[in-house]
Each structure stands twice: as C-alpha cells, then as structure tokens.
N, C-alpha and C positions, 0 to 999 in steps of 0.2 A: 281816383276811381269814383264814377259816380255811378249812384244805383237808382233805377226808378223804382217807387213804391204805391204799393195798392192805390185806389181810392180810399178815405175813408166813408165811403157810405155802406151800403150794404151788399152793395154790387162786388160779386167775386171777380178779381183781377188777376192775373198772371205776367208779369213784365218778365222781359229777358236782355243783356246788352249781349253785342259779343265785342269780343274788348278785344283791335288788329293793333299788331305794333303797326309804326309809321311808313316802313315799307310794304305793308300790304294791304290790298283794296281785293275787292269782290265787286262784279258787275251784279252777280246774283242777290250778293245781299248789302244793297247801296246804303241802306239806314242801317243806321246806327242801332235802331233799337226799336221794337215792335210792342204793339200787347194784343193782347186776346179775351176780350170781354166774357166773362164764365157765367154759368148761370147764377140768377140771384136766390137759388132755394134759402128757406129759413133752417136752423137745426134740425136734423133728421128727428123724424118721435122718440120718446123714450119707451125704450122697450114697454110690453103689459104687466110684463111679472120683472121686478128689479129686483126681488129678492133674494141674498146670496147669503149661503151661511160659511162662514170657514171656521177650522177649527187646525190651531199650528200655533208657530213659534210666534213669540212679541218680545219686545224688547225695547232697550235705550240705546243710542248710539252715538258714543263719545267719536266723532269723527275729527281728524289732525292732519293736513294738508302739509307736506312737505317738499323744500325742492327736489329730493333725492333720498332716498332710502337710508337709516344710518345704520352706519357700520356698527362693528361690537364697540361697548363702551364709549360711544360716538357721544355730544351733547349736543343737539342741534334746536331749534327752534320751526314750527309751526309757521303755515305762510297763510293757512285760516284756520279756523278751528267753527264746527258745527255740531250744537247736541240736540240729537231732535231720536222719534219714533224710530225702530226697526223689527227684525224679524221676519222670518217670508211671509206669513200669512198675514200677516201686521201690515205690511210694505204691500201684498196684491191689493187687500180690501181696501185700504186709503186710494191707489190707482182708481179700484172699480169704485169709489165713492166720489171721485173726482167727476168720474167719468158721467155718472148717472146713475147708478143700481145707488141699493139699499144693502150693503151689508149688514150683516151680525156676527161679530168674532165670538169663538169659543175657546179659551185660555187661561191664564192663572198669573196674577202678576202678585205681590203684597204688598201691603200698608204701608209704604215707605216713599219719599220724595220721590224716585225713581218711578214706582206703580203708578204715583197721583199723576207724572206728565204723561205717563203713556198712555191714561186714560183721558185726563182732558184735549190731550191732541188726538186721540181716535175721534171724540166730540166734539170738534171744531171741524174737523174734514166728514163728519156725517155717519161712523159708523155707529151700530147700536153697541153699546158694550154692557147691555143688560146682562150677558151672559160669563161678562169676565167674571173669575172666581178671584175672588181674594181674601189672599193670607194675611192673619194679625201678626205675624212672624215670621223669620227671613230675611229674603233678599228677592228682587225684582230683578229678571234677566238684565242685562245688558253688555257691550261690545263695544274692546276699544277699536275703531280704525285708523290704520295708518293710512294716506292715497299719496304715494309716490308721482309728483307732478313731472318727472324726469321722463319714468318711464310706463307712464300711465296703466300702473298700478293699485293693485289696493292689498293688504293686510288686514285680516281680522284675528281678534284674541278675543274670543266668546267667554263670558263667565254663566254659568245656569240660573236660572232661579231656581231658588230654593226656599221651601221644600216644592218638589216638583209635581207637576201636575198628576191626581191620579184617577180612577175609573170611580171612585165614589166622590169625589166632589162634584159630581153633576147627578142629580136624582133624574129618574127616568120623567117627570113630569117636566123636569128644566130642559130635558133635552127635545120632548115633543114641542115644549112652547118655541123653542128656538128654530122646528124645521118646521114650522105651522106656515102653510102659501110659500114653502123655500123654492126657487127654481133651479137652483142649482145647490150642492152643497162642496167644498171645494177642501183639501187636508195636504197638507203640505209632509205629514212623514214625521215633523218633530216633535208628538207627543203619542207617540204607536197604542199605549193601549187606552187612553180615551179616546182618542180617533176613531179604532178599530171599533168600538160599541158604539160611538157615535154614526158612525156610517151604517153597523149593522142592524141600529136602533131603526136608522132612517128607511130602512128596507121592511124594516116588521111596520114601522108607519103606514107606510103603503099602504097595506093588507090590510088593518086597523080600521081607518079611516074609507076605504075602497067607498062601502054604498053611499057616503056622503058628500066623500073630496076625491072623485076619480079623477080630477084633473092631475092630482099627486101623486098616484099610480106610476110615473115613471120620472121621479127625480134623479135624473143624473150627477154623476160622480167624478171629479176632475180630480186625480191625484198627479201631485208634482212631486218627479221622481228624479230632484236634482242630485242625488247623489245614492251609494245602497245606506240602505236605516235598516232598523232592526225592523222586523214584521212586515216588509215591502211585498213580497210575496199576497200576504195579505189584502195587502192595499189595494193591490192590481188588481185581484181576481173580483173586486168589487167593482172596479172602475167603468165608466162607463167612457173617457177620456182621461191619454197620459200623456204630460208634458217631460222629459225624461232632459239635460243638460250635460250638455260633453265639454261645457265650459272648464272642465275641472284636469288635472292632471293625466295623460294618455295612461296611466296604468286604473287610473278609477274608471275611465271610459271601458278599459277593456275587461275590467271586473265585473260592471254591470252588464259588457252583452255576454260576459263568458255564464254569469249569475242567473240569467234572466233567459236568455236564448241558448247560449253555446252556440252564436251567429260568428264569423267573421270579419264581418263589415256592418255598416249602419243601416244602410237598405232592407239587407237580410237578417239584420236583428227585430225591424220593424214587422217583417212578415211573419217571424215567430213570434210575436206580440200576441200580433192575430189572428193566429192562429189555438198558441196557447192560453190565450184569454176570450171568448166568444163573446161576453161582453162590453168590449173594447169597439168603440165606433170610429176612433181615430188615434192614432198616436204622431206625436212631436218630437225628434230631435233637433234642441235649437246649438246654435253652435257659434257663437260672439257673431264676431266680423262678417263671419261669413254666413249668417241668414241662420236659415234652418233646413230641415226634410220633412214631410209629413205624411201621413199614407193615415188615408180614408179609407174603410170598408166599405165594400158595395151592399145595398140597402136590398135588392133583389138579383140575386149573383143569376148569371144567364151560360147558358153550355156554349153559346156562341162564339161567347168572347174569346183573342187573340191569347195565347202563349207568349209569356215574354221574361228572357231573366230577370231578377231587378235591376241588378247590378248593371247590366249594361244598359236600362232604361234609365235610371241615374245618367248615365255618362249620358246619352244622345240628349239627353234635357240640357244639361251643363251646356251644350254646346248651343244654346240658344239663351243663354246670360248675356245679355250686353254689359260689361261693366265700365260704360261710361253713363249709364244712367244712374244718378247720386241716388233718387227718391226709390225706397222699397218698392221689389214688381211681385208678382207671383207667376212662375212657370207650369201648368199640372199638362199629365198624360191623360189620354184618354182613358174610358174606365176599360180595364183590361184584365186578365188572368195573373198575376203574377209570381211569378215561381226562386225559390232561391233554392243549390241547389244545398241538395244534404237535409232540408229542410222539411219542405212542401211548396204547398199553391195558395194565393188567399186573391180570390175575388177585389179590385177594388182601385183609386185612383192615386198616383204618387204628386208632390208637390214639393215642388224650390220655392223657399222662399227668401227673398235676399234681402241685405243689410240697408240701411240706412247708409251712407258716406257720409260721415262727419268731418267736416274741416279739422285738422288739429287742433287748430286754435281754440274750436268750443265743447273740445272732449275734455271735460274737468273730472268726472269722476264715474264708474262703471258700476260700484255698489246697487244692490238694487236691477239693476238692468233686468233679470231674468224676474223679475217680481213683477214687473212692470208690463213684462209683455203676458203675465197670465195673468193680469188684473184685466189686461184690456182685451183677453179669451174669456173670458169672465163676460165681459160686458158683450165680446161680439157673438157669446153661443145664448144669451138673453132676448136678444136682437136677430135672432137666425142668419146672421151672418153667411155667404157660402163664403168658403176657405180660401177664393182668388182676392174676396176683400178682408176676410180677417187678418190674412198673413202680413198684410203689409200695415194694414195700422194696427197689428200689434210691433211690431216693427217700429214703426214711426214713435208711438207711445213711449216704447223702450227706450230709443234715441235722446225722447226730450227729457228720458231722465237723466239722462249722461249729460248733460251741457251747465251742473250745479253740483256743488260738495253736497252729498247725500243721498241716500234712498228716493225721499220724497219731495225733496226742495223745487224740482224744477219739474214735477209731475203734471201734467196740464188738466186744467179745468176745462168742462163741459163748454163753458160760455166763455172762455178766452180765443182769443183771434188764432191761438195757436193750439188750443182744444178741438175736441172731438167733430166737431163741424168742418174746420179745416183740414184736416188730417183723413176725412171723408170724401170731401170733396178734391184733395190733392190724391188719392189713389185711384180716385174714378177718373176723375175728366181731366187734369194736368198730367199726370203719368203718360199720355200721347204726344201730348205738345211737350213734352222731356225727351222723349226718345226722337223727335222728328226735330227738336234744335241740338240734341245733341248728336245726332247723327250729320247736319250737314254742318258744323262746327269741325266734325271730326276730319271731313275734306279737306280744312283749310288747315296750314301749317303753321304753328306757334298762335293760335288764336286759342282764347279763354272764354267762358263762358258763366255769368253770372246769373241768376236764376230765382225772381224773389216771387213764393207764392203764398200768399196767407200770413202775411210778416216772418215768414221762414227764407235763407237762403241755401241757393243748392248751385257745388261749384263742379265744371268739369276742367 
C-alpha cells in the first residue's frame, strides 16, 4: 500500500488514494490519486488572555500495559511500562500548556520523590506551579494503571495524598495572586472544600478589584463533572460551563441525571441544567466513541422562537451523522425553544459532536482522553472559539491522546505538524473534502479510502 504525503514546505496539503481491488475501474475517478492544495496560513494567534487557573486532582502514574487483563492470582508480565504525571486537573493543564495558554495549578503534592516529578514535569511542559502547596510529610498522590491491550482497556487503583489538601493551606493573598489577569478558572471536583473558596474567593475578586481591573468582572467558571463528588451541587451553581462524563458505568450516569435533574434522558437532563442553574452558558455530555451533546443557552432568548421537544430534536440531528466520515464534525440545531417534558423550556441551541475514528491499530491507551478534551475547552473558550469549531478539535486533541501509553505522552504540541495548527485547519477546510471523497468512495463496492492530512491518517 502506498501513501502520498504532504509537502514538507509550509504549504498545507491534503492527499487521498482510493485503493480498487484488481477487478474494479471507475471511469469517474481514472487517477489513482488526487490532492488539494490548502491554504498556506501561519499558526492561528494565541489567544490575548492565556491565563488559566485550575485547581483539582495531581498525581503520578505508574502505568503497566498488558496483553490481557489477569486473572485472580495470575502472574503475568508488562508489554510497556510508563511513569509520568496524572490527575484531571494535572492531565487538562499540561493539554492546555501544550496547546498555548499559561496555566497555574492549585494543589498539594509532598516532599517526596513522587511530589519533586510531578513538579518538575508540570515545568518542563509550561505550567506555573507557584501555587502547589507542599507537605514536609506524607505521601504524594499517585495511581497504579493497568491498560488491557486485548480489550482496550484501562484499570486504575488511586492511592490519596496525604495529608490531604485543605481550606487553610492557601491564604487569601495566595489565592488572589493566583487569579490575578486569570481568564478562566477551571476545578475539576477532587478537592471540594478548597475549590469551593477558591472559586468563591474568585467571585468576591470581582467586586474587589471592579474600579481598576473591570476587565475581571466576569471570570468564568468551567466545572468538570466527571462523575457525583461530594459538594457538586456547589460547584455548579457557580459554574459558568459544565463538562459532565457518562464515560463511567450506566448506573453512575443514571445517578447523576436522577442527582442533578431527575431527567430521563441526556437531552433533557441538559435542559434542567439550564434551567436549574442560570448561570450555566453551556453544558457538555461527552460520551467516548461516540462524540458528545452540548446545549448552549441563548444569549438574548426571543418569544418568536419554534417549540421543539428535545428529545426528538436529538433524534432528527442523529439522522444527519455521516459515519463514514473518520475526522470529528459538529452537527447544531438552530437556535430554538426547547422544551423536555416534565421539566420546562430553555431558550438555546443543541450540538452532536462526534468522535474521532481511530484505526485499531493506534488506539494504545484512553487514560486521560476526557482530560484532554477539557484542556483543549480550555484553550478554545480563551480563543472564542464558536462550538461548531471547538467540538471537533476538542475531539481531535482527545484522539491524539489515545495513540500512546499515558495521559500526556502523545498530547500534541502547539508547533507540531500534528498540533493545534493542523487539527485547525483539518476541522475547517479538510472536513469538506472528507465528506465529498468519502461520500463517492462510498458508491463504489469494496473500495478503501486512505486519507493523510497534516501527517495524520484517516481510514474509511
């Protein structure tokens, strides 16, 4: 099989083959193989304000790659073994420091071999860890993983740190230096009650600061609500964006919308989001393989607008997925009324966002995935992203962390040919030319379709 690849100048390229067994020809598509000269833009700008502060879980991560899962009192052996950084807020900020923001983690590791790597590798990928707190005594979090190479898999066994983070190891001056010019502040749930003063600190800032720094008047608040925590409740009614994760076992899915909404379905748990949190400018349910849902509130709600269940606006969207296109799309409704019933109504627009297709072959490990896609929410609500481009290169981001054992191993850099440029420019201008070769691909019977954009490939 042979592939054509980019130029290497600076000129963006798009090659495609379509690969006919021996008995079949096309009059329509007589070459073998075409390309599409792309625009040559330089990197998008970096945002004005890169500054992000999170404040969540860190950790080490003994990760252990194995052919298959063992059984009880099994002995088996390791087919790689990686110890590098983890924890969610640890794993988004290294993303969004990849990416181009300026993180500042807020956390608590101790004085132990374990704290000093998670500190120097936050430092070598860019973020500030001025604000880590650390213990003369303890233990520094860390997690052993298992990744089942069989059944692509992963297992974690969290151990805490300890002693655990608490509301007085951050004095109120550590905490204003830390959201001083912050553009966003970002808490992932796993340390509830400095969080909870840290975000609530962030909102007395505000007011504070008002006649001098009005630009900080409205620092929003991104809570990732991968699963229920203790004080979640909390969390949200500050939020000004929720990333919520149904990656997790169908009875925690159904705890959180019974918790949170007392909704049915996904649609209409997002509508009592927004309804019971005013707040709330957008909320996320991502969902592995299969993309995500999103529902934006409408910024000026209009009496005009249509009536429409959700649920069945969900369904009529679904019905316009192509899934023969591998590259993430984004599907949205127009802005509309939308009603769930039992519920209410909430003004505002709904969004599929779908998956990356990853070849088998370079899906090595999921760890991280969901880290990864709010690192690079992070970076597209810095950048004002609108939601038909955030979706999909968060998305993509996610993807290229799955193709390496680890959280952060295979997380893409700004300036890599498989960084933030490419992954911009494959969701704008290649995402057309994917759907019109794989669409006449799809005519012809037992033909293949290889797809290399940006040193990435994409198979149908």
């Amino acid at each position: 099989m042979q592939f054509l690849t980019p130029c290497p100048n600076a000129v963006k390229l798009v090659s495609f083959r379509y690969l006919h067994p021996p008995s079949t020809s096309s009059s329509s598509l007589s070459a073998s193989s075409s390309r599409f000269k792309m625009s040559s833009d330089p990197l998008p700008p970096l945002p004005e304000n890169r500054i992000v502060v999170g404040c969540g879980g860190v950790g080490l991560d003994f990760l252990a790659a194995v052919a298959s899962y063992p059984k009880p009192d099994d002995k088996i052996r390791s087919t790689s073994l990686r110890v590098q950084g983890g924890g969610n807020a640890g794993n988004a900020l290294t993303c969004a420091a990849r990416l181009g923001l300026n993180p500042r983690i807020i956390s608590k590791i101790a004085d132990d071999p374990q704290g000093k790597g998670i500190r120097e590798e936050f430092e070598a990928d860019g973020v500030d860890t001025s604000f880590l707190v650390v213990s003369k005594e303890g233990n520094s979090p860390f997690t052993y993983v298992i990744v089942d190479n069989q059944m692509k898999t992963r297992t974690c066994i969290h151990t805490p740190g300890d002693p655990p983070m608490i509301p007085d190891d951050l004095s109120e001056s550590t905490i204003f230096s830390a959201l001083d010019g912050a553009r966003i502040l970002y808490l992932d749930g796993r340390l509830p009650d400095t969080a909870i003063i840290v975000a609530q600190e962030e909102l007395n800032c505000i007011y504070w600061v008002l006649p001098v720094q009005a630009a900080r008047k409205n620092i929003p608040i991104l809570i990732d609500t991968e699963r229920q925590r203790e004080r979640i409740d909390e969390f949200l009614k500050l939020a000004s964006y929720a990333v919520c994760s149904a990656k997790f076992p169908q009875a925690s899915l159904e705890l959180l919308l019974m918790v949170w909404t007392e909704a049915p379905s996904v649609p209409s748990a997002l509508v009592s989001m927004l309804l019971r949190l005013p707040n709330l400018r957008f909320a996320i349910v991502t969902l592995g393989e299969d993309g995500c849902i999103m529902l934006e509130r409408s910024v000026n709600e209009s009496p005009e607008l249509e009536e429409i269940d959700v649920d069945s606006l969900l369904e009529q969207m679904k019905q316009r997925k192509d899934d023969r296109v591998a590259v993430p799309t984004c599907i949205s409704s127009l802005e509309t009324r939308l009603r769930a019933e039992g519920i209410g109504t909430v003004s505002g627009r709904l969004y599929i966002g779908t998956a990356e297709k990853i070849p088998p072959s370079e899906l090595v490990d999921t760890t991280g995935a969901g880290d990864a896609f709010i690192g690079a929410v992070l970076y597209a609500l810095c950048a004002n992203m609108p939601p038909e481009k955030m979706l999909p290169f968060a998305a993509q981001v996610a993807a290229a962390g799955c193709r390496a054992l680890g959280a952060r191993t295979s997380l893409p850099h700004r300036t890599d040919p498989r960084g933030i440029g490419g992954f911009l420019h494959v969701s704008k201008d290649v995402q057309k030319i994917f759907e019109i070769v794989f669409a006449q691909a799809y005519e012809l019977p037992q033909t293949s379709v290889v797809i290399i954009a940006h040193g990435r490939r994409y198979y149908h």
